[in-house]
ZASENU-398035 format. One record per residue (C-alpha): chain; x, z, y; residue number from 0. Coordinates in steps of 0.001 Angstrom, whole numbers, plus 524288, in hexadecimal, padded with zeros to 5 digits. Example, Ala and Ser with C-alpha at 12.3 -4.5 7.8 and 13.67 -1.06 7.14 Angstrom:
NODE mol  east    up north seq
NODE   A 8300C 81E78 7EE6C   0
NODE   A 83566 81BE4 7FBDC   1
This chain:
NODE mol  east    up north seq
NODE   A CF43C 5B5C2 32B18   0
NODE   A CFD09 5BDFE 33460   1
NODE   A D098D 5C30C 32CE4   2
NODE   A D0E42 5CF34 331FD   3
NODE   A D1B73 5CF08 329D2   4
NODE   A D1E7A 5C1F3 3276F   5
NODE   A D2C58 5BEC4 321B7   6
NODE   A D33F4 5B552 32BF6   7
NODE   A D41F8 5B2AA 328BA   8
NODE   A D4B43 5B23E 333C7   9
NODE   A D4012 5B60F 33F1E  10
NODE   A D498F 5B6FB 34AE0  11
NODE   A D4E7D 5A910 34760  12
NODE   A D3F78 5A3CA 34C5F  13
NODE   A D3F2B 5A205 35AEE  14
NODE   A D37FA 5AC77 3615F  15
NODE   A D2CE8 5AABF 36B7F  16
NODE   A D245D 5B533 37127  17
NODE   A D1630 5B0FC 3748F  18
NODE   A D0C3D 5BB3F 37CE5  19
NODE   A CFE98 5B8AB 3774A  20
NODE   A CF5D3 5BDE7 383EA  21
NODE   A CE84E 5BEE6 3895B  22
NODE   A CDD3F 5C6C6 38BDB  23
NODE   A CD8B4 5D13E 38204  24
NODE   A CCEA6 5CB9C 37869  25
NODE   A CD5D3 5BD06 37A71  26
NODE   A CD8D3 5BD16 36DB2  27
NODE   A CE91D 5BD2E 36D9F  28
NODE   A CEB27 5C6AF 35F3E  29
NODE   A CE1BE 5BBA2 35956  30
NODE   A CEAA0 5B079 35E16  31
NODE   A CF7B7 5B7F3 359E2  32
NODE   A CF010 5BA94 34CBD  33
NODE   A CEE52 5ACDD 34B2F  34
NODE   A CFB4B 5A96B 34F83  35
NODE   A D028E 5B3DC 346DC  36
NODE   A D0A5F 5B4A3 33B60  37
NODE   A D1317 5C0DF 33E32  38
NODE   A D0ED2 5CD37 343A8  39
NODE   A D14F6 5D85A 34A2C  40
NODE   A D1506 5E6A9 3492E  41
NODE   A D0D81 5E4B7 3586A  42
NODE   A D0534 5D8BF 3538F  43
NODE   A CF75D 5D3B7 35300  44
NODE   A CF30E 5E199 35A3B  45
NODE   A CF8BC 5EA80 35145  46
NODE   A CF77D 5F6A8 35A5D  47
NODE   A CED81 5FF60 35515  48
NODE   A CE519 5FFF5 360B6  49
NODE   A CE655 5F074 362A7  50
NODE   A CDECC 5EDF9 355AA  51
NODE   A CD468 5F8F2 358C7  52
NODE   A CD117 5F1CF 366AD  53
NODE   A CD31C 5E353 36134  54
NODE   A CDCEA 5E03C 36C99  55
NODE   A CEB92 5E02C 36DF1  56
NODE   A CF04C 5EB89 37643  57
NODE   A CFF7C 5E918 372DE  58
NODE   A D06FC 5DF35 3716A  59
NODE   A D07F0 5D8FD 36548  60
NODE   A D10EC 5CEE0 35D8E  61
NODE   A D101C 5C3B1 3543C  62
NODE   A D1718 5B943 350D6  63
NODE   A D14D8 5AB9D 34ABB  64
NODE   A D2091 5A1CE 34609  65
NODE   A D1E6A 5951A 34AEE  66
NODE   A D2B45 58BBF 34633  67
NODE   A D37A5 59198 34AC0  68
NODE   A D2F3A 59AAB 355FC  69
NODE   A D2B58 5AA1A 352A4  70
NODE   A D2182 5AB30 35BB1  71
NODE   A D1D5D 5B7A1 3614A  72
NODE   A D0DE7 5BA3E 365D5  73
NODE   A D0E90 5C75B 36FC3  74
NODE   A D01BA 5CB0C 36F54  75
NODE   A CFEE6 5D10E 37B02  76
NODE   A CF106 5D963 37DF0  77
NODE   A CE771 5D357 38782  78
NODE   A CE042 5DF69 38BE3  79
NODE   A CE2C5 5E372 39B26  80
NODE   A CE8E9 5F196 39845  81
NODE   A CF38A 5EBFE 38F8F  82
NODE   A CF817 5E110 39862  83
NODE   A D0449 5E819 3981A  84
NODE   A D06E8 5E4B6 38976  85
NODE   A D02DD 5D812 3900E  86
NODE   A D0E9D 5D75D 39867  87
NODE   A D185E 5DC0E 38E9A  88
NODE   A D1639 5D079 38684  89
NODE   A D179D 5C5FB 38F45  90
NODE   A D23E2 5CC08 392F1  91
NODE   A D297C 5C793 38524  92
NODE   A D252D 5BA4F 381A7  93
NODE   A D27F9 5AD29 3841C  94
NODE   A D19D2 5A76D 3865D  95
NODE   A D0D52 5AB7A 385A1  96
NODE   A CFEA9 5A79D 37F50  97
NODE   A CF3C5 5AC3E 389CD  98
NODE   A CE792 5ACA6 38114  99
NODE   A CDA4F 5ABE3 386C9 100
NODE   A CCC70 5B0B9 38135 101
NODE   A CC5A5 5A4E9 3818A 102
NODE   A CB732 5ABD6 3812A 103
NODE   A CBCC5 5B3B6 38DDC 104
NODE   A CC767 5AA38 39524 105
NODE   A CD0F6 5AE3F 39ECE 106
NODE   A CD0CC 5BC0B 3A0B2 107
NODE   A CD8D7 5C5D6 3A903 108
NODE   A CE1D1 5C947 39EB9 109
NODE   A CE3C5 5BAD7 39B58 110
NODE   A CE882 5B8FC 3AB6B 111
NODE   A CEE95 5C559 3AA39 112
NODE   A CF6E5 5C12F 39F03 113
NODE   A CFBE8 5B386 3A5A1 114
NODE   A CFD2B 5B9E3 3B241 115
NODE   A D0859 5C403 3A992 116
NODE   A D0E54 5B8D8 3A2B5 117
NODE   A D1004 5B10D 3ADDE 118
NODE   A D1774 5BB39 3B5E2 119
NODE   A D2091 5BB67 3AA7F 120
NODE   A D2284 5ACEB 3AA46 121
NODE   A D1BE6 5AD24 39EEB 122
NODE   A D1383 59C70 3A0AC 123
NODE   A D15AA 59728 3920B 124
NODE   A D08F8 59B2B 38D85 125
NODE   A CFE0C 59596 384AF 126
NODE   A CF1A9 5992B 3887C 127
NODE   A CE69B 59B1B 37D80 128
NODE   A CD67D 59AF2 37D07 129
NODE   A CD3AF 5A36B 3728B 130
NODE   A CC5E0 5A562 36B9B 131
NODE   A CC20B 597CA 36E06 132
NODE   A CB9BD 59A1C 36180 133
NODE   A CAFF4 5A13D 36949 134
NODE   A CB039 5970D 3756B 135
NODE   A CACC5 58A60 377D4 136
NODE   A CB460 57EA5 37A7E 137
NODE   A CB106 57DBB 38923 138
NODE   A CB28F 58DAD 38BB8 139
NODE   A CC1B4 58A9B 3859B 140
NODE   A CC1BD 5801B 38D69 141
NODE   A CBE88 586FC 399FC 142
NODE   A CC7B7 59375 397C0 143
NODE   A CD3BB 58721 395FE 144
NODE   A CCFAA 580C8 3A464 145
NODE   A CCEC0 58E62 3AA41 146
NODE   A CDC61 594CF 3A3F8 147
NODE   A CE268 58580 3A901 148
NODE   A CDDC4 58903 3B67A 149
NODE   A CE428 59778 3B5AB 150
NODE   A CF0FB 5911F 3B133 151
NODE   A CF0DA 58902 3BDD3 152
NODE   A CF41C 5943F 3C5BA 153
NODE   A CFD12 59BF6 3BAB3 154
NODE   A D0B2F 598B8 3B6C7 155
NODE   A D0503 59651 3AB76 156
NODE   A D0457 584E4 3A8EE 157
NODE   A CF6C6 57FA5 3A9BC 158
NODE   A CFC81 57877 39D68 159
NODE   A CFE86 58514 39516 160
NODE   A CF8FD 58298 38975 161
NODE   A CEA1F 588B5 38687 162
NODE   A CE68A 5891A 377E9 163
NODE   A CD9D2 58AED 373CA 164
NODE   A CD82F 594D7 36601 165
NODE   A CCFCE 59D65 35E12 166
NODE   A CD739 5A815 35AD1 167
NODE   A CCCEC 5ACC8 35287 168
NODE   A CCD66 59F51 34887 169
NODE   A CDA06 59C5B 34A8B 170
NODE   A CD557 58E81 3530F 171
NODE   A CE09C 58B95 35CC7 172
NODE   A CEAD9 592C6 35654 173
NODE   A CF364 586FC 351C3 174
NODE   A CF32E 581BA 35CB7 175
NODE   A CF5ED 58E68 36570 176
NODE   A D025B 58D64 35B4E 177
NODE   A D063A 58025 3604A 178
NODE   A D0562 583A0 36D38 179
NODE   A D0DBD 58F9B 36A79 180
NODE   A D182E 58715 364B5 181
NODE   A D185B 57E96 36FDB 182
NODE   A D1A70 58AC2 37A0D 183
NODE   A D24FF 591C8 37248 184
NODE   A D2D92 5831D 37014 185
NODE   A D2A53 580B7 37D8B 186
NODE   A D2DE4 58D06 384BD 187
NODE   A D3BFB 593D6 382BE 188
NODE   A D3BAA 5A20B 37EEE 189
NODE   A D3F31 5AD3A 38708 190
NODE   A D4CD9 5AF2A 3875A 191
NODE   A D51CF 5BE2B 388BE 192
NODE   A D55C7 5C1B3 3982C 193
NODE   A D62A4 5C744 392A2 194
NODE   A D6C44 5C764 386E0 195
NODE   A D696A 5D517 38515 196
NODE   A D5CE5 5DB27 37C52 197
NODE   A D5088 5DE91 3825E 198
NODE   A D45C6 5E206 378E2 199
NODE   A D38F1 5E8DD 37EB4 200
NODE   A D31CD 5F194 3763D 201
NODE   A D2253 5EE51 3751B 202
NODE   A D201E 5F742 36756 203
NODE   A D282E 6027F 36232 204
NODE   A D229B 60995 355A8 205
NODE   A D2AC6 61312 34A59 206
NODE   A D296B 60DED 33D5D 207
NODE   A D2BFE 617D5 33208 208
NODE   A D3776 61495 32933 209
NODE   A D3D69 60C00 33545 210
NODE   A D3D34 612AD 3437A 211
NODE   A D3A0C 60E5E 35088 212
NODE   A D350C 5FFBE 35154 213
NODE   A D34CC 5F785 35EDD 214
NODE   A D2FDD 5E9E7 35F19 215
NODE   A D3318 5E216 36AF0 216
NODE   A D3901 5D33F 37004 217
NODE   A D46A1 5D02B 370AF 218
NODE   A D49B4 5CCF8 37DC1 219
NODE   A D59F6 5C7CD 3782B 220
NODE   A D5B59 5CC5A 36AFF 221
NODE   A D5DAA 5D7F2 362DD 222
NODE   A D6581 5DD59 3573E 223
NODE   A D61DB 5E643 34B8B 224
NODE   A D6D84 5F1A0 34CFA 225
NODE   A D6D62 5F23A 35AFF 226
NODE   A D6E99 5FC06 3646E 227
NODE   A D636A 5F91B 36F18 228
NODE   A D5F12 602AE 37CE7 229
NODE   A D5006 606DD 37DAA 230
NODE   A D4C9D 604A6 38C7E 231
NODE   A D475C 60B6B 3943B 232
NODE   A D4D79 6180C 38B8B 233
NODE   A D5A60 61449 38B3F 234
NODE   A D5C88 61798 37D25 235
NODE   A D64DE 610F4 3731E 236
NODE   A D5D88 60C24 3666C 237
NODE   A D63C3 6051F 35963 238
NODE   A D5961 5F88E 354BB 239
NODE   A D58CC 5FC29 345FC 240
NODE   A D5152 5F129 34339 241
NODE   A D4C6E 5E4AF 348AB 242
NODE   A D3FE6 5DBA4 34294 243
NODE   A D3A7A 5CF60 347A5 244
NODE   A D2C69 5CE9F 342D2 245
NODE   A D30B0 5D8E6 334C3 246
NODE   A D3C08 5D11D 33383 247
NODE   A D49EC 5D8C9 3360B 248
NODE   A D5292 5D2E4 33E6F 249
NODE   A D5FF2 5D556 342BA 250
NODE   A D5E6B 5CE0B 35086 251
NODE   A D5246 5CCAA 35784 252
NODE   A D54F0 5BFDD 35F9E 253
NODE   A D4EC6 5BFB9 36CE2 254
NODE   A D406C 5BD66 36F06 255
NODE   A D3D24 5C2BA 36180 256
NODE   A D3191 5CEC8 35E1B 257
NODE   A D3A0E 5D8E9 35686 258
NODE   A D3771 5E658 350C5 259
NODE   A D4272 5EF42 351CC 260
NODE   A D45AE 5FD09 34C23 261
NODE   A D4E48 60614 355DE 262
NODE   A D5544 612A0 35296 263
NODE   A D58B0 61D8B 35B40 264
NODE   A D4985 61F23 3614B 265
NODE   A D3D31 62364 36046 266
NODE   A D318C 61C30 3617A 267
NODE   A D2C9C 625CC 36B01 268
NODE   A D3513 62151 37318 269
NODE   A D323E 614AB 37717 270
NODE   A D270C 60E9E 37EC7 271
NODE   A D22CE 5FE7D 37F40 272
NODE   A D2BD2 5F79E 388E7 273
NODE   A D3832 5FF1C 385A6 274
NODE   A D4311 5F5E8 382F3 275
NODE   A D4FEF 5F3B5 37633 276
NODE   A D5A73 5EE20 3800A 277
NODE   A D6958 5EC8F 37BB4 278
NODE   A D6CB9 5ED10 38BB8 279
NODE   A D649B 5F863 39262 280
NODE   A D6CED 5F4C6 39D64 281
NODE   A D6529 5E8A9 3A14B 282
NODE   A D5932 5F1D7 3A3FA 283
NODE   A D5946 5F9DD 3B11B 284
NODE   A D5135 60645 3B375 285
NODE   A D490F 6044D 3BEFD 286
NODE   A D409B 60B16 3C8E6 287
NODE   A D4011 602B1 3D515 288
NODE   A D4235 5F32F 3D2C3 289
NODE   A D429E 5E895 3DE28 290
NODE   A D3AE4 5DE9A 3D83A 291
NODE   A D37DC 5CF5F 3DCD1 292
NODE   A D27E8 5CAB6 3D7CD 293
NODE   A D1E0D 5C2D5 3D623 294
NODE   A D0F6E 5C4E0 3D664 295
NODE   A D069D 5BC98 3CD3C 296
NODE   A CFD7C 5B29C 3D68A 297
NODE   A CF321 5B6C0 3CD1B 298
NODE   A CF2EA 5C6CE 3D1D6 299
NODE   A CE96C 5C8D1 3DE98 300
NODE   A CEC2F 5D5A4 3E1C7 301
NODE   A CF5DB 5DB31 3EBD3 302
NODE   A D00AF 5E3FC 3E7B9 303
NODE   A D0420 5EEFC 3F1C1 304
NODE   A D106A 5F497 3F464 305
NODE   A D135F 600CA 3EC7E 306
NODE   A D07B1 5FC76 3E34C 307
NODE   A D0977 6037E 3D418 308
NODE   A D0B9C 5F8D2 3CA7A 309
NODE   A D0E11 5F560 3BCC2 310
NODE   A D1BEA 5EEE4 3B88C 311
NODE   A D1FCF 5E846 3ABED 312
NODE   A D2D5A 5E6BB 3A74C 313
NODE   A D2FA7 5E3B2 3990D 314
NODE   A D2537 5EB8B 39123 315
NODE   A D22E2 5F499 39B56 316
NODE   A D180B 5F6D1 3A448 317
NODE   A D1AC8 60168 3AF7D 318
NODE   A D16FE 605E2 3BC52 319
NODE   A D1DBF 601A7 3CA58 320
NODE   A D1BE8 6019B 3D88F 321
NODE   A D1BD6 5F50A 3DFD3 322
NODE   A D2097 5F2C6 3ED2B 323
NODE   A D2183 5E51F 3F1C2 324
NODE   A D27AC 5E27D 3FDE1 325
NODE   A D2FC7 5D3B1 40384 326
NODE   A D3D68 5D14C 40889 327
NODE   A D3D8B 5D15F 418E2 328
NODE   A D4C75 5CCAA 4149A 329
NODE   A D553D 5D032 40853 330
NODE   A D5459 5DFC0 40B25 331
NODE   A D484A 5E096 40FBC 332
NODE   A D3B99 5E2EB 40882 333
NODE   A D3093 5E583 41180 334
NODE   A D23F4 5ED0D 40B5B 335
NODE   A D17E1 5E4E5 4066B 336
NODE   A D0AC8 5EBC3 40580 337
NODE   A D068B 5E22A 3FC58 338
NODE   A D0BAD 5D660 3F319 339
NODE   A D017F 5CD69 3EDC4 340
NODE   A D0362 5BE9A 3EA02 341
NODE   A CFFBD 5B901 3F5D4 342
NODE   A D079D 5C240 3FE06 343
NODE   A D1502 5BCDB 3F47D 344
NODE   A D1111 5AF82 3F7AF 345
NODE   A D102F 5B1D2 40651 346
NODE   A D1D7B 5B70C 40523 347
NODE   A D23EA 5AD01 3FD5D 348
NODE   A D1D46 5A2E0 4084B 349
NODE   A D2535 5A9B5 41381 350
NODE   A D31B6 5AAF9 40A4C 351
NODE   A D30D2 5BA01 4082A 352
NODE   A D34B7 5C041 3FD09 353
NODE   A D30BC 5CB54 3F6D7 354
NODE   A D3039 5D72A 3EC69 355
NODE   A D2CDD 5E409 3E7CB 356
NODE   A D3297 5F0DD 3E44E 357
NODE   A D2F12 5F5B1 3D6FA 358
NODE   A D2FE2 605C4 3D4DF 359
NODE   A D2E82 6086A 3C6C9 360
NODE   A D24EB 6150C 3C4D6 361
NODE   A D2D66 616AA 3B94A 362
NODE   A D3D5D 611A6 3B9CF 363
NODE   A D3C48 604B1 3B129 364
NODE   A D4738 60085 3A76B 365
NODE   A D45AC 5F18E 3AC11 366
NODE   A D4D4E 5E361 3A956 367
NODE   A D5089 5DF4E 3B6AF 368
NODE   A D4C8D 5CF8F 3B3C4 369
NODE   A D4164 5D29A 3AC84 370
NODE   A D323B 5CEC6 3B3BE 371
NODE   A D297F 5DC00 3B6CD 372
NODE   A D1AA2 5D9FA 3B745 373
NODE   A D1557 5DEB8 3C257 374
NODE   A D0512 5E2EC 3BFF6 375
NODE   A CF9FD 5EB38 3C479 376
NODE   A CF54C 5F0D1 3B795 377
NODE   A CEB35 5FB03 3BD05 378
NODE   A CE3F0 5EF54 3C2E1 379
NODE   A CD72C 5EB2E 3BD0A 380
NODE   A CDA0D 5E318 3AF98 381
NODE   A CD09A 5DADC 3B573 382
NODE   A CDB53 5D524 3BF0E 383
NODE   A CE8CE 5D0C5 3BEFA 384
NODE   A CF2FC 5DC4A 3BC9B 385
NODE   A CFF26 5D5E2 3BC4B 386
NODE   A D032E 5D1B4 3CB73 387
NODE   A D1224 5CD4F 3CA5D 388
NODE   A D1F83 5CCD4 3C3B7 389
NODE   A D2C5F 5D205 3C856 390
NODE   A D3A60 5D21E 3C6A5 391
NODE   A D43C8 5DC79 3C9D7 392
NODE   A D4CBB 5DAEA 3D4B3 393
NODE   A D5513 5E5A6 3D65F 394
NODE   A D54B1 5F436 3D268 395
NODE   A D5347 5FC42 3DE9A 396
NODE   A D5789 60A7A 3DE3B 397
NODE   A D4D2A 6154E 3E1C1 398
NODE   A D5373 61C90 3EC3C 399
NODE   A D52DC 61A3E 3F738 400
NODE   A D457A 61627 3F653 401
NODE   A D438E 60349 3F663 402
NODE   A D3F0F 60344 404AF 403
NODE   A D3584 5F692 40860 404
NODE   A D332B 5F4CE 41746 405
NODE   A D26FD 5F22C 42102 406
NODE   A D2929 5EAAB 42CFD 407
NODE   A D22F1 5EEFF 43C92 408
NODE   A D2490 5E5D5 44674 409
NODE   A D24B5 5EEA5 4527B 410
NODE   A D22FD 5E660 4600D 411
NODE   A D2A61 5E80C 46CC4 412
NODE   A D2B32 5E1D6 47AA7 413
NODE   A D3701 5E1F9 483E7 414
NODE   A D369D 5EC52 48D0B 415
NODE   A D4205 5E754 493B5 416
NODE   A D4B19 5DAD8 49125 417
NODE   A D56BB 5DDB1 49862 418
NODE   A D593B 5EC7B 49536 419
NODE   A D6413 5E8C5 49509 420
NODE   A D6E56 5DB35 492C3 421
NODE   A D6D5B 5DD20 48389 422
NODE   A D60FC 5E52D 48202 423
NODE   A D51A7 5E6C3 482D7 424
NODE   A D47A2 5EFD1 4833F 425
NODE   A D3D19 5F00A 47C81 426
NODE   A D30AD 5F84C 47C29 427
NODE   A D241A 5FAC4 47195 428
NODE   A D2CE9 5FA44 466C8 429
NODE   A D2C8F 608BA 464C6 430
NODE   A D2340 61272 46B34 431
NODE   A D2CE0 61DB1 46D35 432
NODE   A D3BE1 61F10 46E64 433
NODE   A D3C15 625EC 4612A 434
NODE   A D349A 61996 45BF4 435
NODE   A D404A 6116A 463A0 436
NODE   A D4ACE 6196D 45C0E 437
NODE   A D4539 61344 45026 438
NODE   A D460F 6053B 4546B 439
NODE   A D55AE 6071F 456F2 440
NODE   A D5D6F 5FCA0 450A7 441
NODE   A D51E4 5F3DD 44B6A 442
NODE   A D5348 5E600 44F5D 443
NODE   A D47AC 5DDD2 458B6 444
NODE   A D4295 5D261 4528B 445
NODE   A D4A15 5C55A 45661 446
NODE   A D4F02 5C404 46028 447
NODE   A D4FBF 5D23A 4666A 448
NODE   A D5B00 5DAB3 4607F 449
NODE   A D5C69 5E7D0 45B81 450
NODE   A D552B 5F54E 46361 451
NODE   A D62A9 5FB35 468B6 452
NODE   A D5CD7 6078A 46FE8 453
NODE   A D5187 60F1B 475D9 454
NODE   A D4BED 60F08 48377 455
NODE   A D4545 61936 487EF 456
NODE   A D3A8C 6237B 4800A 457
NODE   A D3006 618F0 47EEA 458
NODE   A D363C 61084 4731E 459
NODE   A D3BD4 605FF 47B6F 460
NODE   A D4642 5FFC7 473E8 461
NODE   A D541D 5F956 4795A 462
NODE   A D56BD 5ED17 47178 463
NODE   A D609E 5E17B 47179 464
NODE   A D5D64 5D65B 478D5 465
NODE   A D5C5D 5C936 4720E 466
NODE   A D6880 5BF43 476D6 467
NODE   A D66CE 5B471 47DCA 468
NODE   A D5656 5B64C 47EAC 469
NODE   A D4E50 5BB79 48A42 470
NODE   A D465E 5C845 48961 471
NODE   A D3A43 5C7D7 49121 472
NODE   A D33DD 5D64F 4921B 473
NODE   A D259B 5D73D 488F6 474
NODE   A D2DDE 5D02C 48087 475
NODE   A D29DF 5D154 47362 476
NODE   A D338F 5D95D 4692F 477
NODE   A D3008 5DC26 45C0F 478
NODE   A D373C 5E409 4510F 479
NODE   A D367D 5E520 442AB 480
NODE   A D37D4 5F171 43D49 481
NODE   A D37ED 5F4C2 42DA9 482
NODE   A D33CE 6003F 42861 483
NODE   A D3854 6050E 41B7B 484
NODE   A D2DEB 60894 40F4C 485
NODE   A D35FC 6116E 404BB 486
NODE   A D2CCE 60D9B 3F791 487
NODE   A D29FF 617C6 3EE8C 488
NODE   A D23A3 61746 3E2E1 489
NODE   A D1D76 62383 3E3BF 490
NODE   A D1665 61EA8 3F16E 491
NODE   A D0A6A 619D5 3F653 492
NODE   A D0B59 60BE0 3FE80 493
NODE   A CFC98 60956 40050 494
């Protein structure tokens, strides 16, 4: 029997480890944290009205079971395709993961869609479960094992991760689920905060009559009942009244821990899922346009196209940017790609090219400058993969003027003349007029020709150095690069 206000002496004294319970809608995850359970949060076991009127989760939801010295935390995250965002805030705060699979169904979308997630956040200490084996037989179990081992092959994932068969439903499996919980969390260290300084994302704010406005969040560092703590993105300065750890008050909330905590000095009106307690609202930076370096997941088959409308996460939040990829002709260079795909990074990386993207923010975004984005598609088809890459920002990059990308033309000459002159050439076809010529002054030839000096003429014939120590032949061949500069905008059309 679940206790939702047990009496634990001393909570923040266990050792605290977050596990994400995911999987496709209907997999049966709430069953398995049922059976799991002994404490329950105001967010647990789908307490959202609407969650217990459709019989699925559609928030995230918390509950805990002590195991020795070990609180550990089951983040209940909902399976079905229009809340994969709640999806991607939870694997953004734990430190390993249980990927549960419907064993009258198999591997479904949401199932590869939720690996594909954890895996971009480095996310590969996972125990994967066959639930409902009740309603199975021994060889369909059997089967779904062989084919998740062959999906594993190609994954970050081990082909060793442990796969444990239950029946959420009797409670067959469940012990030994437990073991092999035990065995992850001694095995696997716990996520240690980025900085010394608090930062504690809000997933639930409600008011409680008789106590005020309550936010329940994870400590990323720890904090302190009395405290005075910054709401970001707002910029306003709150006082925590109160701080509980599963209905017990606390006067520190050690890092890594769930905690409820009661703030003076707002309304709940006023804040939103994915706003953040910090004690140092100087680590975050408001930002528009980011420089960012990326990587697409092998597992996404579509093209992205420059100036393409995507979704970003950071933190809690999911929010709307344009993408414009481009790759380094040299450190200040970025010349304009149509298109980025997986295959088009690999051919890249094979001729030593590097590459990434400007990000333009529809909306400026209050962001941690180490922390990963996810990078996804989410008007696509559930029915497909939705989440194509991670990020990390670079560099801020001011508005005006305008981040320029460039295209290249090659524009081909021939000598008109090789001894204009004892240091210069001419050259014709490069331009088609001597306004056209005036355009070319100053731009350097391809090796090993020199720089266009001058014009000749009104028919775009072009003076130009003459290479030392080589001989010019006339109907020579010349050639010369010329970039072109693309201003983005993220108001424009691209395609």
């Amino acid at each position: 029997m679940v206790k939702e206000k047990p009496e634990i002496k001393n909570i923040t004294q266990f050792r605290s480890f977050l596990l994400g319970l995911l999987g496709h809608v209907d997999s049966g995850k709430t069953a398995i944290a049922r059976q799991l359970s002994e404490i329950i949060s105001t967010s647990g076991l789908d307490a959202h009205p609407q969650s217990k009127d459709r019989g699925i989760t559609i928030d995230l939801g918390f509950t805990s079971f002590i195991q020795e010295n070990y609180l550990i935390t089951l983040v209940d995250a909902p399976g079905h395709a229009d809340l994969i965002r709640s999806v991607v805030a939870s694997a953004r705060i734990i430190d390993g993961a249980i990927v549960v699979l419907d064993g009258k169904e198999g591997i479904q979308i949401q199932t590869a869609e939720h690996m594909v997630i954890l895996e971009m956040l480095d996310i590969t200490k996972v125990i994967f479960v066959i639930n409902k084996i009740d309603a199975i037989s021994h060889d369909a179990a059997d089967e779904i094992e062989h084919q998740l081992r062959e999906l594993l092959i190609n994954t970050k994932f081990s082909p060793d991760n442990p796969i444990i068969r239950v029946s959420a439903r009797l409670g067959t499996g469940i012990d030994n689920l437990k073991e092999e919980i035990m065995t992850l969390v001694k095995n696997n260290p716990i996520k240690q905060p980025q900085s010394e300084f608090l930062v504690f994302p809000i997933d639930h704010h409600f008011h409680k009559k008789g106590v005020g406005v309550i936010v329940t969040g994870t400590t990323h560092s720890s904090l302190h009942a009395g405290e005075k703590l910054t709401i970001i993105p707002h910029l306003k300065e709150v006082k925590v009244k109160n701080a509980q750890v599963y209905h017990q008050n606390v006067q520190k909330v050690p890092h890594g821990f769930r905690a409820g905590v009661v703030i003076s000095d707002v309304e709940v009106d006023q804040l939103q899922r994915g706003d953040i307690l910090t004690n140092n609202p100087d680590m975050f930076k408001k930002i528009e346009i980011a420089e960012i370096n990326y990587e697409l997941s092998p597992h996404f088959q579509k093209t992205i196209k420059f100036g393409s409308q995507i979704n970003v996460t950071h933190g809690l939040i999911t929010t709307n940017a344009r993408f414009f990829p481009f790759y380094y002709a040299d450190p200040e260079t970025r010349m304009y790609s149509n298109e980025v795909s997986p295959n088009i990074l690999i051919n890249w990386r094979k001729k030593h090219v590097s590459y990434g993207a400007y990000l333009w923010f529809l909306q400026p975004q209050y962001v941690l400058l180490d922390e990963i984005l996810i990078l996804s598609q989410l008007d696509l088809p559930p029915s497909t993969l939705r989440f194509f890459g991670s990020a990390k920002i670079e560099a801020k990059v001011p508005i005006k003027p305008n981040p320029e990308v460039f295209t290249e033309k090659i524009k081909h000459g021939k000598i008109k003349n090789p001894n204009y002159s004892d240091t210069t050439i001419l050259i014709e076809n490069l331009a088609q007029s001597k306004e056209g010529a005036q355009t070319l002054l100053n731009k350097k030839l391809e090796a090993p020709y020199g720089r266009i000096l001058g014009l000749f003429g009104g028919k775009g014939v072009v003076i130009a150095e003459k290479p030392r120590d080589l001989a010019c032949e006339k109907e020579d061949k010349v050639q010369l690069r010329i970039l072109r500069s693309i201003q983005i905008n993220k108001n424009a059309s691209y395609n």
